[in-house]
N, C-alpha and C positions, 0 to 999 in steps of 0.2 A: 279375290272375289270381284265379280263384276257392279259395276255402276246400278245396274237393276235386280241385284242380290242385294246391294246395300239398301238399297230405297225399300226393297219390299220387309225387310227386316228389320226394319229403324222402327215404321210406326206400332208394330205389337209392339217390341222392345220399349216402346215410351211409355203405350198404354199401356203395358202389364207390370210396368214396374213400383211399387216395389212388390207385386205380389209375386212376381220370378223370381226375387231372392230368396223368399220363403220358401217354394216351393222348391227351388235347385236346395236349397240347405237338406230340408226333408228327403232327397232324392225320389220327389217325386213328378210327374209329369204336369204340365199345365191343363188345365182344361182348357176343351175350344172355348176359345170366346175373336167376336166378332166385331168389329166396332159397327155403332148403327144411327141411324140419325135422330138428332132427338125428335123430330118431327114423328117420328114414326113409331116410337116408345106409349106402348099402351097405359093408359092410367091405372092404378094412381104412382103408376113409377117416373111417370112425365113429371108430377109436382113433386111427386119428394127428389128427382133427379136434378133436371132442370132449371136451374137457379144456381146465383151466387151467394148463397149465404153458406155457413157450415152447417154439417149432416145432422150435429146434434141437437139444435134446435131446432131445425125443420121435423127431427122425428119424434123429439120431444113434442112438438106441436100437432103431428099428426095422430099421434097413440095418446094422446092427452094425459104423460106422465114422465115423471124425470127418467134419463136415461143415464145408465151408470155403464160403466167399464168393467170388462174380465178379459185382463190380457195371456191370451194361450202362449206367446214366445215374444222375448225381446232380445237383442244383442245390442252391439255397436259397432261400426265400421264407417269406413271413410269419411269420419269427425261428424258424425250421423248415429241415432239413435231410429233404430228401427223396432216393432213391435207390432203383433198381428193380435189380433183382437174382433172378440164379438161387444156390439152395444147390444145392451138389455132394458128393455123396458123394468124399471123399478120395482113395480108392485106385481108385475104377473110374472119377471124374472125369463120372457119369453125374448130374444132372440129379435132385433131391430136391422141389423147390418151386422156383416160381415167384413173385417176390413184389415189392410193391411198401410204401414203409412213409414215415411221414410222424415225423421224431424231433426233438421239441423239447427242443433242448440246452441249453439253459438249465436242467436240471433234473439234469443233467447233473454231477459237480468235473470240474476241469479236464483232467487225463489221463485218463481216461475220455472226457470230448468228443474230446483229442486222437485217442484210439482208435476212436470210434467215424468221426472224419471222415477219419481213413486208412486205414479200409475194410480193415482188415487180418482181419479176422474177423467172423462174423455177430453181429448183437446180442444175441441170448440167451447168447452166448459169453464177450463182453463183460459182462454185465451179471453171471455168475459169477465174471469173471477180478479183477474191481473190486467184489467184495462187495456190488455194488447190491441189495438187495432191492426183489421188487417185485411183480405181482400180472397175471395175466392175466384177460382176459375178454372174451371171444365175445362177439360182439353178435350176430351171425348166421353162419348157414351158404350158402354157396353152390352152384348148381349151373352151368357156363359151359359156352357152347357155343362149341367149337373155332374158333379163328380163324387165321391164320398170322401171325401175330406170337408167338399163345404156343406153338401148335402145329410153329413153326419151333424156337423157342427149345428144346424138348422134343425136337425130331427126332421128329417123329410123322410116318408116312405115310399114316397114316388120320385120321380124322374126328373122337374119340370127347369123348363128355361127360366133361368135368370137374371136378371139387371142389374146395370152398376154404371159406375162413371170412376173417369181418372181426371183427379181435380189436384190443383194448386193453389195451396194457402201464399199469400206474400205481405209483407209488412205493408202497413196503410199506405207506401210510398210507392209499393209495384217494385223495388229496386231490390228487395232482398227476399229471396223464398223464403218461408218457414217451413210447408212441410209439403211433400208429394205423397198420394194417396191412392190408393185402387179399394172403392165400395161398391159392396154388392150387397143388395136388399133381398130376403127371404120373398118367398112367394106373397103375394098380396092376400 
């Protein structure tokens, strides 16, 4: 492979992952998605995208209601606990994000990992409930076009473009990742 086979492949390969892993297991195809600048991300996917905090409180804060966890698949691999998951708004049970996240437990104390691998709540949840400090960081932002996997998962009838970001959690110190993530927010 050439020098600019690798370069042009690396950066999907960062941004998408770990939603490629899902999707190669499923043997199913990726959908386009684009990286785009946040400048240019219409509202209100700029504020809930755009920032370092985690997704669940910014959505919790946007939909003005707790957000809860239903995780569609989890495995484990490469001393990594992966799991794809929609966040739900609480009380209308409607569909906040779409997400996929890659959590290396090992960084983890122990009830905490316990919490985290009985999926009883989403991880920014966790990571408040167990005093974790920790740090987010966007690496990019996305734009996906609709496919019926997520489009299913959302109850869309129509078509429409969608938004997301591939973000990195890391311990308060920046020196140890916790978790790598690709979200995507249902139409506004």
């Amino acid at each position: 492979m050439s020098h600019s086979e690798t370069s042009a492949a690396k950066p999907e390969t960062v941004l998408t992952h770990p939603l490629d892993e899902f999707y190669r297991l499923a043997k199913r195809a990726l959908p386009r998605i684009e990286p785009v600048d946040s400048a240019t991300l219409p509202e209100p996917y700029r504020s809930l995208l755009v920032h370092e905090r985690d997704m669940t409180s910014t959505l919790g804060q946007f939909h003005g209601d707790d957000i809860v966890l239903k995780v569609l698949h989890s495995h484990n691999g490469d001393g990594a606990y992966y799991r794809e998951v929609l966040l739900l708004a609480k009380r209308s049970r409607c569909p906040v994000e779409y997400g996929v996240i890659k959590i290396h437990l090992g960084q983890f104390p122990g009830p905490a990992r316990d919490a985290i691998t009985g999926a009883g709540a989403p991880l920014g949840q966790l990571l408040h409930d167990y005093g974790i400090g920790h740090l987010s960081r966007p690496s990019g932002f996305l734009r996906v076009e609709y496919d019926d996997h997520i489009g299913g998962l959302f109850g869309l009838d129509e078509q429409p473009v969608l938004f997301g970001r591939r973000n990195t959690l890391y311990d308060a110190t920046a020196e140890h990742r916790l978790a790598e993530i690709v979200e995507i927010l249902p139409p506004a």
